[in-house]
N, C-alpha and C positions, 0 to 999 in steps of 0.2 A: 420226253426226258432221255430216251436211249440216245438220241442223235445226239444231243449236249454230251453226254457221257461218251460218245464216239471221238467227238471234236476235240474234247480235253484229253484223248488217251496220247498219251506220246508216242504209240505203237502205231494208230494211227496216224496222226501228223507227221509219223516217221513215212512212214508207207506213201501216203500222199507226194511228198513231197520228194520222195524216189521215183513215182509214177509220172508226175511232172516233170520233172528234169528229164527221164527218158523219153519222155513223147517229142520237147522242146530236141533232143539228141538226135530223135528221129526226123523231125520236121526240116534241120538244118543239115539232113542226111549226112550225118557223123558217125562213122562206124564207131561202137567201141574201144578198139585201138586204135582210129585218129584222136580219137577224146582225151586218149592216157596219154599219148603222143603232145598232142596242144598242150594240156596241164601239165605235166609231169609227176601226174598220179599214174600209181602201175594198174597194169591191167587187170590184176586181180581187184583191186580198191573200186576200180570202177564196176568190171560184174561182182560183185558183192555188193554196192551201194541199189544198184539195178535190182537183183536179185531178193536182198534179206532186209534193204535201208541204212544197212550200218556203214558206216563213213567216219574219218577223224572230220572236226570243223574245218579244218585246214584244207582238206582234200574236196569238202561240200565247196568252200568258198574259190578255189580254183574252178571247180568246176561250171559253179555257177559264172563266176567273168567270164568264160568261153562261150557261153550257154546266154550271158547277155540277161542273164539274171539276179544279177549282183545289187540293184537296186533295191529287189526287195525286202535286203537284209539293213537298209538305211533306216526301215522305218524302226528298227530296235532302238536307237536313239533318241528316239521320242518318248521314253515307256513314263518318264516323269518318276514321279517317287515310289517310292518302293510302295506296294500291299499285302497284307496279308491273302492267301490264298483264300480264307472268308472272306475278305472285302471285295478280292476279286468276284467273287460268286452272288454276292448279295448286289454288286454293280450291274452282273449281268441280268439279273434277273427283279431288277428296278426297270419301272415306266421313268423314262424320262420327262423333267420336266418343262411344264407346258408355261410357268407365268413365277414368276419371283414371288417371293412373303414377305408383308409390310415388316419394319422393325419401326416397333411403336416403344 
């Protein structure tokens, strides 16, 4: 149950998601200020997002197109119709199913 509760906190999916983009920073050996440079986010935005997570979406989504990570924000498009935060939770924690029910 703690990990669920880890997964759903926005502090963490913030954190994560700071951690990732600086590792993908580092792999494509991008200093910090080449990164602020490419985007046209300042340098402080980018150590700050590094650093604490916090970012405007605007400054995440720049950064991600440099980063070649912009893709993963397509799949928000697909979310379909809206749910309540219970439905979400009652979906996650449903067995999927295995075989359809007659309608008699």
């Amino acid at each position: 149950m703690d990990n669920i509760l880890n997964i759903n906190n926005p502090g963490y999916l913030a954190r994560t998601i700071a951690e990732k983009f600086k590792q993908r920073r580092l792999d494509f050996n991008i200093t910090q200020e080449g990164l602020a440079q490419k985007t046209g986010v300042s340098l402080g935005s980018v150590k700050r997002f590094e650093s604490t997570a916090q970012i405007s979406l605007s400054s995440l989504l720049k950064i991600a197109v440099i980063l070649d990570l912009g893709d993963y924000f397509y799949g928000i498009k697909d979310i379909g119709e809206q749910q309540t935060i219970d439905q979400v939770l009652k979906s996650k924690n449903s067995k999927p199913r295995k075989r359809a029910r007659r309608n008699d």
